[in-house]
N, C-alpha and C positions, 0 to 999 in steps of 0.2 A: 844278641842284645843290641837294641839301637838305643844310638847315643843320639839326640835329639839339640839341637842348640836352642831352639825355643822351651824344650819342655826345662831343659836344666837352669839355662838365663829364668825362666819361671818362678825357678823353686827358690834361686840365689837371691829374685827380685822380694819376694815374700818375703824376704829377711828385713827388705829396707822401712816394712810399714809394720808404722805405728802400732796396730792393734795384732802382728806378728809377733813384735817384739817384746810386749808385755804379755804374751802367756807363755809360762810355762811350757804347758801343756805342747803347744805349738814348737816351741823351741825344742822341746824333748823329740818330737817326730823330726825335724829335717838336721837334728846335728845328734851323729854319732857318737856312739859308748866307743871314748877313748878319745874324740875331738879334740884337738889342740890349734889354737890363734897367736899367731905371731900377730901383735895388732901394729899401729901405723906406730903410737907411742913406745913403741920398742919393747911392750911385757910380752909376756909369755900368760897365757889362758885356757884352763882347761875348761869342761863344760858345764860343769856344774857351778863355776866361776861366772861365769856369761850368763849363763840363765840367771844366777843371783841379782848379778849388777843389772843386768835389763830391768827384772818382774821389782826390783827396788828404785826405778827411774821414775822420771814421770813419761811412757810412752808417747802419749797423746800431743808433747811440744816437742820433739826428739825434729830435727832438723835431717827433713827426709834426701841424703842423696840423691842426683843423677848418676846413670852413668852411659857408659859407647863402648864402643872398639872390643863387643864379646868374641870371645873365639875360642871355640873348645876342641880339645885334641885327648880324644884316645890314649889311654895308654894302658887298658888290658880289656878284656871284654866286657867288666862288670867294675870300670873306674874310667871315669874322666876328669879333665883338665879344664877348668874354665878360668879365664885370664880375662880381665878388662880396667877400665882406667874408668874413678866416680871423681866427683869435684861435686860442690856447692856453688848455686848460682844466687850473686849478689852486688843487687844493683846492675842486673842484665849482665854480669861478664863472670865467667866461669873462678874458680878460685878451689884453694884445699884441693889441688890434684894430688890421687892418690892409685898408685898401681895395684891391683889385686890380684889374688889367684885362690885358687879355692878348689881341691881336690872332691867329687862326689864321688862314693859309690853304693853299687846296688846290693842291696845288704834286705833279706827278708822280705823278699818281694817291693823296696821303693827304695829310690834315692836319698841317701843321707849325707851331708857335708862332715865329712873327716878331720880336713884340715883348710885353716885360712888366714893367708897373709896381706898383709895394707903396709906398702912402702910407698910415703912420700915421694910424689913424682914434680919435677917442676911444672910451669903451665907447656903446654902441648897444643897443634892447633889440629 
């Protein structure tokens, strides 16, 4: 099984847009039966949870993340580890740094996101 940094950074990136985040349908395909989020505000969120509060937002003004510093590490044949650091940019100067990680794996012939945490990070350069 290859674990790809681009294909996975990919999948995690679909997460950050707008028209990702308000379907359903979509959200059912990249996060896993049993998905659980540790979010930045300190809840706990299972999946069915996430896809509620998304597909009841308003996607389309949702304040689309950047993010850097991807790095994903193996840790069995058919799961990987990707790690990186998102912030909001505003008024030209980064801000809301936030550390992430996000467990994928290969489940049914595609990648699905298991689990995912957002810890408040300070600014970083």
């Amino acid at each position: 099984m290859k674990q790809d940094l681009d294909l996975i950074r990919g999948l995690e990136e679909a997460l950050f847009k707008p028209a990702v985040r308000a379907s359903p349908e979509a959200l059912d395909r990249l996060l896993a039966e049993g998905f659980v989020e540790f979010g930045r505000s300190g809840g706990v969120y299972e999946k069915a949870e996430v896809i509620r509060s998304l597909a009841e937002g308003n996607a389309e003004t949702v304040d689309v993340p950047a993010a850097r510093d991807f790095v994903l590490r193996s840790l069995a044949d058919d799961v990987v580890l990707l790690t990186y650091l998102s912030f909001r940019v505003a008024n030209g100067r980064e801000e809301r740094h936030t550390l992430r990680s996000s467990i994928w794996r290969f489940i049914e012939g595609r990648w699905q996101m298991v689990f995912h945490q957002g810890t408040p990070a300070g600014q970083s350069s």
